[in-house]
N, C-alpha and C positions, 0 to 999 in steps of 0.2 A: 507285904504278902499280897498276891494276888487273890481276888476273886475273881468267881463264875464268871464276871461280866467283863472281867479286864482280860480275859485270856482268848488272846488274838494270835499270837507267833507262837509256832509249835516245832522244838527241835526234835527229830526222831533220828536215833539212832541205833543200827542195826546192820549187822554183815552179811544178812539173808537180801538178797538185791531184790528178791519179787515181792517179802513180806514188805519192804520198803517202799517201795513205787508202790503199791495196795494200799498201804498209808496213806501214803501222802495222798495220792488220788482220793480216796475217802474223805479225808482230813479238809480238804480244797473244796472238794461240793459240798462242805457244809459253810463252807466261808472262814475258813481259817488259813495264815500265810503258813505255809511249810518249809524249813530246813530240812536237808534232809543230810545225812552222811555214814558213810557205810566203812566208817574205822574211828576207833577215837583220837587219831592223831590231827584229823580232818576236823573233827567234831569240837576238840580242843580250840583249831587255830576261827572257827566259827562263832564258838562261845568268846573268842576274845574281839569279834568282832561286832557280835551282837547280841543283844540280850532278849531272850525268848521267857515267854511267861510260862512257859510248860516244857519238859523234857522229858522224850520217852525212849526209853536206852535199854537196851538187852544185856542179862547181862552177861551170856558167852559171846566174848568177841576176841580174835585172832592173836592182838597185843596183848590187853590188858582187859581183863573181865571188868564188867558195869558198876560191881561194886569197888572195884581197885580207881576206876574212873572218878565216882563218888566221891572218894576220900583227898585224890587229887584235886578238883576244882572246889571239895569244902575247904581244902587247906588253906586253899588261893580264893576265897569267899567269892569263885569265879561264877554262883550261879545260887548265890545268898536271896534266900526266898523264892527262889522260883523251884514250883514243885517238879519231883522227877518221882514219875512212874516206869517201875523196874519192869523187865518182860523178859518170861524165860521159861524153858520147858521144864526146868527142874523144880523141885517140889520140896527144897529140904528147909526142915525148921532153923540149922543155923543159919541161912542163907536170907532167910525173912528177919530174924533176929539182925545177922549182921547191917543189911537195907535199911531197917526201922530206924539200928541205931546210931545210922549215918544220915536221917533224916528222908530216905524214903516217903513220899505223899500215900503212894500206894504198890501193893505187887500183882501185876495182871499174867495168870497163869496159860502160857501159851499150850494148847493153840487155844484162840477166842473168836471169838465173832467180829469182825472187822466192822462191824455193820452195825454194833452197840457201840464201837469208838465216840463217836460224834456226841453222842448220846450223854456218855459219861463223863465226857471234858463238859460239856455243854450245864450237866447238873451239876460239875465240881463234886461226884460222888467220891470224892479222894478228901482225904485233910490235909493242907498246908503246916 
């Protein structure tokens, strides 16, 4: 399990191309390496290539929604202990439920502050 202080490589993903490049950009001027990829099938062939200590994944995406993603790389222990923070404008309680109980660290309710990002990876205000 990662800690605050071990979390250096950050995968985001997201099919919004501007909220994406805002990330990452944010993410970089705090000092963190960024991934970035804008489909989960891209995201997939990434996570087998490298191992990121954080991942922050939307979860309406074009393929396969964030949670379907989820259950995919838990199956295949593709990304075992490394925390993912879900992001998404929807608000619903199964939806938190189903995140949690696929090991969700935390759910950040879009839209936020881009600008508390850095902020909240940096204090580990999520649980592993």
């Amino acid at each position: 399990m990662k800690t605050k202080n071990n979390i250096n490589h950050i995968l985001v993903i997201d099919d919004d191309e501007f909220l994406l490049l805002a990330i990452k950009k944010k993410l970089e001027l705090a000092d963190y390496k960024v991934t970035i990829s804008n489909n989960v099938h891209d995201a997939y062939f990434k996570l087998n290539m490298t191992k990121p200590d954080l991942i922050l994944l939307d979860v309406i995406m074009p393929d396969i929604n964030g949670v379907e993603f989820m259950q995919l790389i838990n199956s295949q222990a593709m990304a075992r202990n490394t925390p993912i923070i879900l992001m998404s404008f929807l608000r619903k309680k199964d939806l938190y439920r189903m995140g949690y109980d696929l090991g969700t660290a935390f759910y950040l309710d879009k839209p936020f502050d881009i600008n508390k990002l850095p902020l909240l990876i940096k204090r580990n205000e999520f649980h592993a």
